[in-house]
PAPALUM-418661 format. One record per residue (C-alpha): residue in one letter; x negated, y, z negated. Coordinates in nm, 4 decimals, decimal comma. Layout:
(r 'A'; (X; Y; Z)),
...
This chain:
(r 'X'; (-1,8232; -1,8674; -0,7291)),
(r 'X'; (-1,9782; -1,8192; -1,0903)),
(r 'X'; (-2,3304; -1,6934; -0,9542)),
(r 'X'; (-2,1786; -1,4806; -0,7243)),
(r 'X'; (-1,9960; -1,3306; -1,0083)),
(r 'X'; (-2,3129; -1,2479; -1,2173)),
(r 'X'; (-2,4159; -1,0229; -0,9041)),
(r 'X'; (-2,1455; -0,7981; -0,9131)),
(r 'X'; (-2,1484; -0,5032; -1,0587)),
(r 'X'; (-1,9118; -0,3575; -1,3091)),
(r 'X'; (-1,6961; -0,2058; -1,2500)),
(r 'X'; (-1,6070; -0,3053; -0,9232)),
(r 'X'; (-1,3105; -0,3703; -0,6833)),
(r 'X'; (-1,3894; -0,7114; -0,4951)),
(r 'X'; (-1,2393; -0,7847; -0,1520)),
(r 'X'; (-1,2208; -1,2029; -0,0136)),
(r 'X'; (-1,2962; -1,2037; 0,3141)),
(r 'X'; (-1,1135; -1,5487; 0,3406)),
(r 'X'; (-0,7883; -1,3568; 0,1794)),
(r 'X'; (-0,8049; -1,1040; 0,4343)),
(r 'X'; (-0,8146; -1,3570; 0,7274)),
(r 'X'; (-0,5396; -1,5310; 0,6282)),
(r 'X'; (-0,3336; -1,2186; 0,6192)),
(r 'X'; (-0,4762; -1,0799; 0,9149)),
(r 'X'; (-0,3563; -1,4567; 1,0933)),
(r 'X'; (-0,0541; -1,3769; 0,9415)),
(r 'X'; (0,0871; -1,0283; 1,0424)),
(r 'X'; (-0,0998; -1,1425; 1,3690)),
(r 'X'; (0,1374; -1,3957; 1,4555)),
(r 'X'; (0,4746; -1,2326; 1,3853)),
(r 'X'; (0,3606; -0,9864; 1,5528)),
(r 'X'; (0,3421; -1,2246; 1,8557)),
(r 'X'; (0,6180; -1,4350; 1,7998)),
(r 'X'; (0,8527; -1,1562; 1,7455)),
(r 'X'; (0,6935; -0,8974; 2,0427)),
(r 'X'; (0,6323; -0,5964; 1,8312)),
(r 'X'; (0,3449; -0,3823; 1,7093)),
(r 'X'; (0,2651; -0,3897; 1,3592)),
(r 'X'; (-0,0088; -0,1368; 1,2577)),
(r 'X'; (-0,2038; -0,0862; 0,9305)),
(r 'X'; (-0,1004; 0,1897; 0,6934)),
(r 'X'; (-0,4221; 0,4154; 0,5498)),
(r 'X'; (-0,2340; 0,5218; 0,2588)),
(r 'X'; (-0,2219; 0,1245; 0,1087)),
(r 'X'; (-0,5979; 0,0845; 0,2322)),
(r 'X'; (-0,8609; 0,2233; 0,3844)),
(r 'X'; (-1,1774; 0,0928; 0,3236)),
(r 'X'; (-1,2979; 0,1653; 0,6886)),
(r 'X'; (-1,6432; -0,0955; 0,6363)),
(r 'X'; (-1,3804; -0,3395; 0,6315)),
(r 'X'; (-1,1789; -0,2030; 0,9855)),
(r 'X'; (-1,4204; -0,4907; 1,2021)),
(r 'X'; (-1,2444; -0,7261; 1,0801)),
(r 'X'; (-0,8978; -0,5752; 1,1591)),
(r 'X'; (-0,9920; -0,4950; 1,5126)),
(r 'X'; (-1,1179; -0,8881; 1,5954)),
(r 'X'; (-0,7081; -0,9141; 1,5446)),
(r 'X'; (-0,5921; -0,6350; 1,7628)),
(r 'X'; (-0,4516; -0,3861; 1,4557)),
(r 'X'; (-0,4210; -0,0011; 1,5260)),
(r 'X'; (-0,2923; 0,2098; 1,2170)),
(r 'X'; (-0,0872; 0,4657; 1,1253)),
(r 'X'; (-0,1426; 0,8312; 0,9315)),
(r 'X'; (-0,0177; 1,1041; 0,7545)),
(r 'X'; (-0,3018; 1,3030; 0,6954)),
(r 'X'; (-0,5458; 1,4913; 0,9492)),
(r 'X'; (-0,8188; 1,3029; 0,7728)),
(r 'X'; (-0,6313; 0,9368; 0,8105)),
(r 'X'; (-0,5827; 1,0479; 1,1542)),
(r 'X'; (-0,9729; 1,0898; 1,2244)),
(r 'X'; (-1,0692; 0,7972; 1,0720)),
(r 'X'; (-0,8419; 0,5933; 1,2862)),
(r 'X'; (-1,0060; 0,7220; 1,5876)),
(r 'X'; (-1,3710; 0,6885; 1,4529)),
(r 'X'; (-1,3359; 0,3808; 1,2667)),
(r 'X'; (-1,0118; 0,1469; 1,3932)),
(r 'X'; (-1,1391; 0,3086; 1,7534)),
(r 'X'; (-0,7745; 0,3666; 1,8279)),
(r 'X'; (-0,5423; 0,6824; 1,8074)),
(r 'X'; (-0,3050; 0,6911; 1,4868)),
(r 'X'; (0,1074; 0,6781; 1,5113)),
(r 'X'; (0,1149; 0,9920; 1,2783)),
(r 'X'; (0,3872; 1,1051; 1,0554)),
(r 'X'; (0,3357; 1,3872; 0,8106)),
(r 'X'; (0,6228; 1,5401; 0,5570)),
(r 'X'; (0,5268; 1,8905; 0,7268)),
(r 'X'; (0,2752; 2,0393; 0,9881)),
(r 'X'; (0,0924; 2,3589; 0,9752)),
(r 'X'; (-0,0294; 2,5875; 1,2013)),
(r 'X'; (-0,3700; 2,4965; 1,0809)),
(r 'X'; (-0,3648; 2,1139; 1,1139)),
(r 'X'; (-0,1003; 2,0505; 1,4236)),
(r 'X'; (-0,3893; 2,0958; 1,6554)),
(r 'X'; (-0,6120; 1,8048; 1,4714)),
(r 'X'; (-0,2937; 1,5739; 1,4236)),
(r 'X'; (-0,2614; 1,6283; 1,8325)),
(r 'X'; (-0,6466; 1,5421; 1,8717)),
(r 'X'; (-0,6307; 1,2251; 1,7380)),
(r 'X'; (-0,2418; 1,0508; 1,7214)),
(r 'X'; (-0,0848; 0,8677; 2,0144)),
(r 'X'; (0,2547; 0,8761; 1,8457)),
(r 'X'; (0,3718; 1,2003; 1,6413)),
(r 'X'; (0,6884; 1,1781; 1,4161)),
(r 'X'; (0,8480; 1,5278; 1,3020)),
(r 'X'; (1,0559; 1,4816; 0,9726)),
(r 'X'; (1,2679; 1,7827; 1,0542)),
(r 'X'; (1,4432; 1,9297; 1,3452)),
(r 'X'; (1,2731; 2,2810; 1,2639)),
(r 'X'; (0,9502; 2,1016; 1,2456)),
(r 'X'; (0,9946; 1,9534; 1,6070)),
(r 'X'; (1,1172; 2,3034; 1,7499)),
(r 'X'; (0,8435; 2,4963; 1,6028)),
(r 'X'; (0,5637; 2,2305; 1,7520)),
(r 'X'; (0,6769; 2,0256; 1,9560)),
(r 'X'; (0,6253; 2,3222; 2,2332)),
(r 'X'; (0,2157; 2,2506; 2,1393)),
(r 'X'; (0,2676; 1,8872; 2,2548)),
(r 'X'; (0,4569; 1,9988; 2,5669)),
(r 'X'; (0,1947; 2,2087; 2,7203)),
(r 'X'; (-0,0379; 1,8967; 2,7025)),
(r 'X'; (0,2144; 1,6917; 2,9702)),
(r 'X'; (0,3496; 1,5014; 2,7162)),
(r 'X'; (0,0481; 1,2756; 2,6614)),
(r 'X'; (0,1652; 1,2342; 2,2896)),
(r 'X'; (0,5037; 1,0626; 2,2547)),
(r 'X'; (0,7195; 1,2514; 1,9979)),
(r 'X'; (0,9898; 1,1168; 1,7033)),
(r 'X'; (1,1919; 1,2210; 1,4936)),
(r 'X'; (1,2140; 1,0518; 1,0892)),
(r 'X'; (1,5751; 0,9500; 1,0478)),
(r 'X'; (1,7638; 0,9085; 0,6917)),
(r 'X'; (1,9758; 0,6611; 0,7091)),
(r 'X'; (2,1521; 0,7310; 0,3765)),
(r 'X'; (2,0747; 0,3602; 0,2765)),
(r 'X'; (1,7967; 0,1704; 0,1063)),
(r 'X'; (1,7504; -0,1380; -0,1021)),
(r 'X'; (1,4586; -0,0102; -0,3273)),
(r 'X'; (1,6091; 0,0493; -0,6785)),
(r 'X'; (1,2973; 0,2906; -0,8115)),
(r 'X'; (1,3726; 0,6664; -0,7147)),
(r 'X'; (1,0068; 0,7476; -0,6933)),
(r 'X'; (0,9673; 0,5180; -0,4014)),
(r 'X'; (1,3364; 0,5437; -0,2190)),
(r 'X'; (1,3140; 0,8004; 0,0549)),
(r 'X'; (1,6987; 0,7667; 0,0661)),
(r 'X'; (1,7591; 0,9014; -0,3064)),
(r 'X'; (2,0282; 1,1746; -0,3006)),
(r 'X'; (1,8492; 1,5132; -0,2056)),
(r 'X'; (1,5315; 1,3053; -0,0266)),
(r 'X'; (1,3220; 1,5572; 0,1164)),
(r 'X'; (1,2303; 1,2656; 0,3858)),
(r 'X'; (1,3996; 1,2512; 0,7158)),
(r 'X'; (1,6769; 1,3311; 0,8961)),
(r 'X'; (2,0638; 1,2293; 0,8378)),
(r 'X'; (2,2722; 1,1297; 1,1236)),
(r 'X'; (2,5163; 1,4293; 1,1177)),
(r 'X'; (2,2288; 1,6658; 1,1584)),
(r 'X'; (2,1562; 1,4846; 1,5206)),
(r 'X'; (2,5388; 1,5710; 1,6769)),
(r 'X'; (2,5275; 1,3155; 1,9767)),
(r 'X'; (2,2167; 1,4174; 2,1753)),
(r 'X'; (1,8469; 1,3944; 2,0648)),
(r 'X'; (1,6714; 1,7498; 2,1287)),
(r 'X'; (1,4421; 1,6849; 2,4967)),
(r 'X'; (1,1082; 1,5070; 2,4058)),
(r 'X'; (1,2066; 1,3091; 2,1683)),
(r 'X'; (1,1258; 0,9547; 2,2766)),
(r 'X'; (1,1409; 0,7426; 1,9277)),
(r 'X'; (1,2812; 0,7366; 1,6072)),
(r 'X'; (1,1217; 0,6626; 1,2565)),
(r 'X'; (1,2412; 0,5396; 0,9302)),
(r 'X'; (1,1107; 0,3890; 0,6351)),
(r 'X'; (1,3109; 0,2842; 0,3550)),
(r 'X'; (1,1773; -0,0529; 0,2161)),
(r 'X'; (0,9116; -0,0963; -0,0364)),
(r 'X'; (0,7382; -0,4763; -0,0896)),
(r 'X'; (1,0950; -0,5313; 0,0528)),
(r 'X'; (1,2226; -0,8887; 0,2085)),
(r 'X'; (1,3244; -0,9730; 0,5747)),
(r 'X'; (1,6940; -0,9561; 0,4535)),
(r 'X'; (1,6313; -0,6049; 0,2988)),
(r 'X'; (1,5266; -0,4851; 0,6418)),
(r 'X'; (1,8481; -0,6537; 0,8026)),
(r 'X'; (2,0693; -0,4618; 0,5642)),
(r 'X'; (1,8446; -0,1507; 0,6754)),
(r 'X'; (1,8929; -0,2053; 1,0429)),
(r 'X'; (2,2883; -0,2634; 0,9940)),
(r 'X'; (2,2562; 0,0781; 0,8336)),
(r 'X'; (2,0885; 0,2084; 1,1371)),
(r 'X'; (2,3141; 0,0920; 1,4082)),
(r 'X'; (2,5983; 0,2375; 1,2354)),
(r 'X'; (2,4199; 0,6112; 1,2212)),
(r 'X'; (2,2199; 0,5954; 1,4979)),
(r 'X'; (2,3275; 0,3415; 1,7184)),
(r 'X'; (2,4364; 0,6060; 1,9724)),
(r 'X'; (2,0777; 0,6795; 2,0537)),
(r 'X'; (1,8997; 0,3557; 2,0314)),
(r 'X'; (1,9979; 0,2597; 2,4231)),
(r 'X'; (1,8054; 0,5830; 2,4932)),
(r 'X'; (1,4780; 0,5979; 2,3571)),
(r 'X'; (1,1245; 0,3908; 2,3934)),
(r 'X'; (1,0485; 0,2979; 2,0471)),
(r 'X'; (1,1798; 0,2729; 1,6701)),
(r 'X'; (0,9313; 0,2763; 1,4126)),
(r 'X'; (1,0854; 0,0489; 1,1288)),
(r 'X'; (0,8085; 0,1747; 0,8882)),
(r 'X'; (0,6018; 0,0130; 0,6016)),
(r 'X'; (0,7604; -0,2141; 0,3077)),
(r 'X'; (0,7731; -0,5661; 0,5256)),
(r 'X'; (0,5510; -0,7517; 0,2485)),
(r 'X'; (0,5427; -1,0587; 0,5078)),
(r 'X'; (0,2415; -1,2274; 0,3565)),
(r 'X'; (0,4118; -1,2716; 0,0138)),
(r 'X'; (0,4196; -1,6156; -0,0344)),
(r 'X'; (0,8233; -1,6286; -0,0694)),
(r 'X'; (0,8840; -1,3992; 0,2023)),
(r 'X'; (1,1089; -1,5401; 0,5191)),
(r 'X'; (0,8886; -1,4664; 0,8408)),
(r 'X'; (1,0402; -1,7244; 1,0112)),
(r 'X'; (1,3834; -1,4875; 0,8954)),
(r 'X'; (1,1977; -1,1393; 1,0038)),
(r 'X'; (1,0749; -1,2943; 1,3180)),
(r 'X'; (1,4646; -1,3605; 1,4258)),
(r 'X'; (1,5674; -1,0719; 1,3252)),
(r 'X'; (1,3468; -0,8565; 1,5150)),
(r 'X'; (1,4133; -1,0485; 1,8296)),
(r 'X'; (1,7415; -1,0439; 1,7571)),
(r 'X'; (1,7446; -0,6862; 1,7407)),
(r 'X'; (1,5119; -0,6562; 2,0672)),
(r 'X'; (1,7612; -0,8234; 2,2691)),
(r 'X'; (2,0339; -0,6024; 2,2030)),
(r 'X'; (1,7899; -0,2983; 2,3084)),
(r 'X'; (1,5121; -0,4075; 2,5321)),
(r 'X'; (1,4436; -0,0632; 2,5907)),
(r 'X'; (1,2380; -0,0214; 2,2338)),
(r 'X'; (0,8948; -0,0950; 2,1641)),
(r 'X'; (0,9670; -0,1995; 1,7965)),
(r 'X'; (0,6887; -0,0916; 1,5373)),
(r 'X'; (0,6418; -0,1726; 1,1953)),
(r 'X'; (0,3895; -0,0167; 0,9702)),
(r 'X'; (0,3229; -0,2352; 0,6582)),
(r 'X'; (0,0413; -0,1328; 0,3815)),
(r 'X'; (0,0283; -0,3688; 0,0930)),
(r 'X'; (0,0928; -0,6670; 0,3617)),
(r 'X'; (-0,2414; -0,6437; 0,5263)),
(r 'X'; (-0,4580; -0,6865; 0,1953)),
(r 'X'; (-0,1888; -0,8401; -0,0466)),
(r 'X'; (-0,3655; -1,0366; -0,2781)),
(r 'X'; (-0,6940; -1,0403; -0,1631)),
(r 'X'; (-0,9014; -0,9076; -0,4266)),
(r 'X'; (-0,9280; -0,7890; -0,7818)),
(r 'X'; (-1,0892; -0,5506; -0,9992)),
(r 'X'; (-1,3197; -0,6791; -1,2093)),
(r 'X'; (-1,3832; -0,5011; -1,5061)),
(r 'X'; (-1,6149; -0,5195; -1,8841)),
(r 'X'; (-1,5441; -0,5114; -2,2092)),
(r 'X'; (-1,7432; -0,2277; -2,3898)),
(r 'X'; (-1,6189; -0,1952; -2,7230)),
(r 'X'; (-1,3062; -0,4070; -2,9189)),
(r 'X'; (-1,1314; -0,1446; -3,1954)),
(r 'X'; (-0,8725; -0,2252; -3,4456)),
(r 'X'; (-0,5951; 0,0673; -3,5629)),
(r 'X'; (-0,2683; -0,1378; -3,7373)),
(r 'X'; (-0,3420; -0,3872; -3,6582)),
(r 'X'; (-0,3240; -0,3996; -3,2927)),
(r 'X'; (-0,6800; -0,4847; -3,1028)),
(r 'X'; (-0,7915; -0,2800; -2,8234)),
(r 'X'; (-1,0806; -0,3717; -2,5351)),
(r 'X'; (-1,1739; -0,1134; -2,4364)),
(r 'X'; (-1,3522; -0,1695; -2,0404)),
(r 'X'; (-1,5548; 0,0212; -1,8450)),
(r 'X'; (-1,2511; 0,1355; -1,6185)),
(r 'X'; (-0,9835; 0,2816; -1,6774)),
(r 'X'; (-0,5914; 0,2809; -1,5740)),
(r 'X'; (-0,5504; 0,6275; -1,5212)),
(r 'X'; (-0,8999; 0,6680; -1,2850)),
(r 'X'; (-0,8868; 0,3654; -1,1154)),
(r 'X'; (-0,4742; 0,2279; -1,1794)),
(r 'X'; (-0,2669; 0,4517; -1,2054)),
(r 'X'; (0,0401; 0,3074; -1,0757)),
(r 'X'; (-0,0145; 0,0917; -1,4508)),
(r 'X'; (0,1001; 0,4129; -1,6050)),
(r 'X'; (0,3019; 0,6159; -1,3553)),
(r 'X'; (0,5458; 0,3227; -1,3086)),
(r 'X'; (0,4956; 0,1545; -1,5317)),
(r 'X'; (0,4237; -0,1942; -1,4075)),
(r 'X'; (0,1471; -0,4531; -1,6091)),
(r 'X'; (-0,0448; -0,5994; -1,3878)),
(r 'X'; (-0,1836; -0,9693; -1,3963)),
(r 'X'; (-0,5538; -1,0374; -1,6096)),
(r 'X'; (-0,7030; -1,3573; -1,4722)),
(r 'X'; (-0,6679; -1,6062; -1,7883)),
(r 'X'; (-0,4740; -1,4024; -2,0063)),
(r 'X'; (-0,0611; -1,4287; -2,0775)),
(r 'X'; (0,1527; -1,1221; -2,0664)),
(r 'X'; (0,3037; -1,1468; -2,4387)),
(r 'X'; (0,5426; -0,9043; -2,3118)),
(r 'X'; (0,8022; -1,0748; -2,0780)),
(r 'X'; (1,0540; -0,8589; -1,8879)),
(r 'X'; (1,2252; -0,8109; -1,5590)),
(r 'X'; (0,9570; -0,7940; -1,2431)),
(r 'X'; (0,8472; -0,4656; -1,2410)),
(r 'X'; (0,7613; -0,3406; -0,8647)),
(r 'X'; (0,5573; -0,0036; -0,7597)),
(r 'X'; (0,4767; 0,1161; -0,4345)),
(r 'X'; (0,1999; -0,1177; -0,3417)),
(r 'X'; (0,1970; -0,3610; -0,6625)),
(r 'X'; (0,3711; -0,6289; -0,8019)),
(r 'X'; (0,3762; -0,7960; -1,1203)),
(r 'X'; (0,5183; -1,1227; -1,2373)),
(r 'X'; (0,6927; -1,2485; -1,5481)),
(r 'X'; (0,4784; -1,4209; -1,8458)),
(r 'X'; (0,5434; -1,7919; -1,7288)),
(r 'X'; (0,4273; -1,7000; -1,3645)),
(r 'X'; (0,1135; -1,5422; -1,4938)),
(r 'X'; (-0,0267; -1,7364; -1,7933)),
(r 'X'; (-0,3184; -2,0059; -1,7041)),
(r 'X'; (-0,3719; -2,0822; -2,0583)),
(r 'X'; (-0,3184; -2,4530; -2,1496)),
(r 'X'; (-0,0525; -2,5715; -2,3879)),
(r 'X'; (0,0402; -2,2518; -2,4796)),
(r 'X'; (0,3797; -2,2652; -2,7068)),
(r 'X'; (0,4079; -1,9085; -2,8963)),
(r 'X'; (0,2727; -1,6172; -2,7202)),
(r 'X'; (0,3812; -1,3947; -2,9671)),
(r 'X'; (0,1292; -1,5325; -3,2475)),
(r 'X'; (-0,2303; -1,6077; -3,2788)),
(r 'X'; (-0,5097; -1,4576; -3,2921)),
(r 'X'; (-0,6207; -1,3323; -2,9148)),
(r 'X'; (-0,3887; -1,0568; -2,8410)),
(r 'X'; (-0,5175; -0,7400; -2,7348)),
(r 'X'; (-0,4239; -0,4287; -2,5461)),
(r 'X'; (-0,6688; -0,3061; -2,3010)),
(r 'X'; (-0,7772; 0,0294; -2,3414)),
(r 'X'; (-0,9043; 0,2418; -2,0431)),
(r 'X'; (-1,2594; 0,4754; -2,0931)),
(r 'X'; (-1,1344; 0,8022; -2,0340)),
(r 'X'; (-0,9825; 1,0541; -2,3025)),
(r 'X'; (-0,6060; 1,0292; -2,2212)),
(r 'X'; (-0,4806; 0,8467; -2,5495)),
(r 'X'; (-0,2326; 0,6958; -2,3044)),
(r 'X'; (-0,5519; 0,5161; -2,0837)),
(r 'X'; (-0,4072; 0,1482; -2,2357)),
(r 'X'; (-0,1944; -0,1367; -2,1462)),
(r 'X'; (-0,0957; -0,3782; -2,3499)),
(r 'X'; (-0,0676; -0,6746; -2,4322)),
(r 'X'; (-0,1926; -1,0155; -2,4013)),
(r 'X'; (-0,3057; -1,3476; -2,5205)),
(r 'X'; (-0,6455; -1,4586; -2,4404)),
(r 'X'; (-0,7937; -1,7995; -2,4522)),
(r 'X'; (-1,0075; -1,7364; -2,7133)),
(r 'X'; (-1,1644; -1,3836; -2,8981)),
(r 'X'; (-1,3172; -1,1570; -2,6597)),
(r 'X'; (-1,6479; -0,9958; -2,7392)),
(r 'X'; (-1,8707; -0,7103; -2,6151)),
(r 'X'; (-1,9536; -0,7947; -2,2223)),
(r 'X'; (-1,6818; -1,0215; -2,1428)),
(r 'X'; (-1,5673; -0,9998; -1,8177)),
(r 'X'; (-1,2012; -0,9100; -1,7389)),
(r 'X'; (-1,0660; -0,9580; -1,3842)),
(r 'X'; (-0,7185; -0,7572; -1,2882)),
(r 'X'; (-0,5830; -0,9349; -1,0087)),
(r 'X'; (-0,4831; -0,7982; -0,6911)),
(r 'X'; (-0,6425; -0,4647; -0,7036)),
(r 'X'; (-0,6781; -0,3546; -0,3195)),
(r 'X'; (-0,4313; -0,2425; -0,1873)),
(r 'X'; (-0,2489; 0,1143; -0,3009)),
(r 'X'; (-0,5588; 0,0809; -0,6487)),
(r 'X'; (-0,8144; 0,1800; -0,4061)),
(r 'X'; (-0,7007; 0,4828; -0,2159)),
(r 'X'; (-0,5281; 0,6147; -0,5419)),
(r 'X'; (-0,8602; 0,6667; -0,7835)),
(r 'X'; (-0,9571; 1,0089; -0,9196)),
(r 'X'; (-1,2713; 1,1280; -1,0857)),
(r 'X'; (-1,0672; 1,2619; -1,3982)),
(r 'X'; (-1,2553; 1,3001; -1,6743)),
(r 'X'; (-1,5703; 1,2054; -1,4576)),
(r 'X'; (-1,5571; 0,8825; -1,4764)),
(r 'X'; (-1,7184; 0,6980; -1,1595)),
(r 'X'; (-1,5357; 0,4800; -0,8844)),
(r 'X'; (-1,5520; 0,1440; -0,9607)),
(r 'X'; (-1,8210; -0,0096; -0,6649)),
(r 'X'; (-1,6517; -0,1692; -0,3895)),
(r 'X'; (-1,7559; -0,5341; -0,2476)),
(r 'X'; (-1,6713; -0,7839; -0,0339)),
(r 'X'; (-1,7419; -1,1440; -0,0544)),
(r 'X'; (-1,7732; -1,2750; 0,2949)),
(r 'X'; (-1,6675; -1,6084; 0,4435)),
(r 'X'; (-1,9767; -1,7825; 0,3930)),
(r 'X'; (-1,9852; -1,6737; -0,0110)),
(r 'X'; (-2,2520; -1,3737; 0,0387)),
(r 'X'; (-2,1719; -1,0939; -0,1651)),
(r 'X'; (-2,1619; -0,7300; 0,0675)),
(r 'X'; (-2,2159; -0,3956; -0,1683)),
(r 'X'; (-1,9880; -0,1551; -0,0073)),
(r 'X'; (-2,0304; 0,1355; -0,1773)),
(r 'X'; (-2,1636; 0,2253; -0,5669)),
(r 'X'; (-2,0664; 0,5885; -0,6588)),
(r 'X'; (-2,3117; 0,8002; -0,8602)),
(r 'X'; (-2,3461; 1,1414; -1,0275)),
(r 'X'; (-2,3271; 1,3517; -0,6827)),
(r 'X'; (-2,0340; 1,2149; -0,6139)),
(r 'X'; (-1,8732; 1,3448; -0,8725)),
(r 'X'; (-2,0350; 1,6977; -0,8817)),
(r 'X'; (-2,0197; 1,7705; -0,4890)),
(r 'X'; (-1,6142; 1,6871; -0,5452)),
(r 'X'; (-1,6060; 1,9414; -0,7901)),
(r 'X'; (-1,6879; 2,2232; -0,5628)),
């Protein structure tokens, strides 16, 4: 693996083709076991050079934008199960071009276009995004069920009928949730929306299911679902998991550029940066994990939407290591852009760094790579895959234009 290392370039987000496969086997086979669809969410990942590989194991996806929507056709070579916050007058037509599925989060959003879908015969089945007043995700900036969510639908709004075309209902409430997070969900559900269930084709459960963690129960989700499928055999269940599909199966390798000292605290500074190219580091906050480095900064598992980080003992590889706190190796790592707050900090390091070591973020795929900017013009990192057979694929390396034809 150490040759193939020297050939990528820095920075660079770096997919494992034997990673993905294993979650790809995965998903594939609760899906199976349990009879329901579970489709890929854009907005966790969508490098669309790497969609083959998804459609040798049957995946469709899911959108929310008019461009997610038009890559699923073009590149997954299936239509999308859209959902979108709001429709316009403008985009409704495109969303109807390319989704099989369309979920309305609001009643006056379903009355106002919903007339658009009629005139076609119905070829698009229609939904409805329900709030069931209940969620297990303790973050506000990631729980759709927060008081005053502007997401979905509450079950007193719905009286006892459904409004005619509505065929399916939506929710999603979990985020890197567990099997028995989604069981406490689906309680929820019955109790507000049971009424309807026995009526309808299909219930989207959403994205959160983070079934390839390695703790997670699938053996648990799998009963569950049937469970639930036997008690209405009238629903095509759905579940629309992100993080899942490419959870742990690749990093961001990055470069030390420069090493500064201000009171005594050290700084490496890479050629990334958090803001560009992580920002759920700062918006959360949440540290992630530096292959061969110790988080000298223990706390309580911090979890964003798309990322998880572990506590100091789960992440250090560093021999023998008895004091964290001293020594000479800690640094923070400082970001290349000109936010002062482009840094997170900090850990212990095997030994010094210097100028051109290489430092690897782990787990940088999903949610990292749909989420960059071009603030402050710095470049996307390059994106690469190393295949099966250890041959190292070049995706994409972004240059000047890229930034400049963005800019107008």
């Amino acid at each position: 693996m150490s040759h193939i290392m020297n050939k990528i370039p820095s920075p660079c987000y770096v997919m494992e083709e034997s990673l993905l496969r294993k979650n790809l086997m995965l998903i594939k086979n609760v899906s199976e076991r349990a009879d329901v669809d579970i489709i890929l969410a854009f907005k966790a990942f969508a490098l669309w050079k790497a969609f083959p590989l998804f459609k040798e194991y049957g995946f469709a996806s899911t959108a929310s934008s008019v461009n997610e929507a038009q890559l699923a056709r073009e590149e997954m070579g299936s239509l999308a199960h859209t959902y979108s916050p709001a429709y316009t007058e403008e985009n409704f037509p495109i969303f109807m071009k390319y989704s099989s599925h369309i979920t309305f989060n609001s009643l006056s959003q379903f009355e106002r276009f919903y007339p658009q879908v009629a005139a076609t015969g119905n070829t698009i089945s229609c939904g409805l995004r329900i709030n069931p007043e209940y969620s297990t995700v303790e973050t506000d900036m990631y729980n759709p069920c927060a008081p005053g969510s502007r997401m979905g639908i509450t079950a007193h709004k719905l009286g006892d009928t459904l409004p005619e075309g509505v065929e399916g209902l939506h929710f999603h409430t979990l985020c890197e949730s567990s099997s028995c997070d989604l069981e406490k969900t689906l309680d929820a559900i019955e109790n507000r929306f049971g009424r309807f269930l026995k009526r309808l084709k299909w219930l989207n459960m959403g994205g959160g299911h983070l079934m390839t963690r390695k703790d997670y129960d699938t053996k648990h989700l799998i009963s569950l679902l049937k469970s639930f499928k036997s008690r209405y055999p009238n629903l095509k269940v759905i579940l629309e998991p992100g993080s899942a599909f490419v959870w742990q199966t690749g990093y961001l390798l990055t470069t030390v550029v420069d090493i500064v000292e201000n009171g005594g605290i050290k700084t490496a500074i890479i050629d990334a940066s958090f803001s560009c190219h992580m920002p759920d580091c700062l918006e959360m906050p949440y540290k992630p994990v530096i292959r061969g480095a110790k988080d000298i900064e223990p706390g309580p598992t911090e979890v964003s939407e798309g990322k998880q980080t572990n506590t100091a003992s789960e992440q250090s590889n560093i021999p023998g290591d008895k004091h964290p706190n001293t020594g000479k190796n800690i640094y923070r790592i400082g970001g290349c852009s000109c936010l002062s707050g482009d840094f997170v900090g900090n850990w212990l390091f095997e030994k010094p760094l210097k100028l051109g070591d290489r430092i690897i973020f782990e787990d940088m795929i999903h949610y990292t790579t749909v989420k960059t900017t071009l603030f402050n013009g710095v470049p996307h990192p390059s994106i690469a895959i190393i295949h099966e057979d250890g041959k190292l694929e070049i995706y994409r390396t972004f240059i000047y234009e890229d930034y400049k034809n963005r800019m107008c």
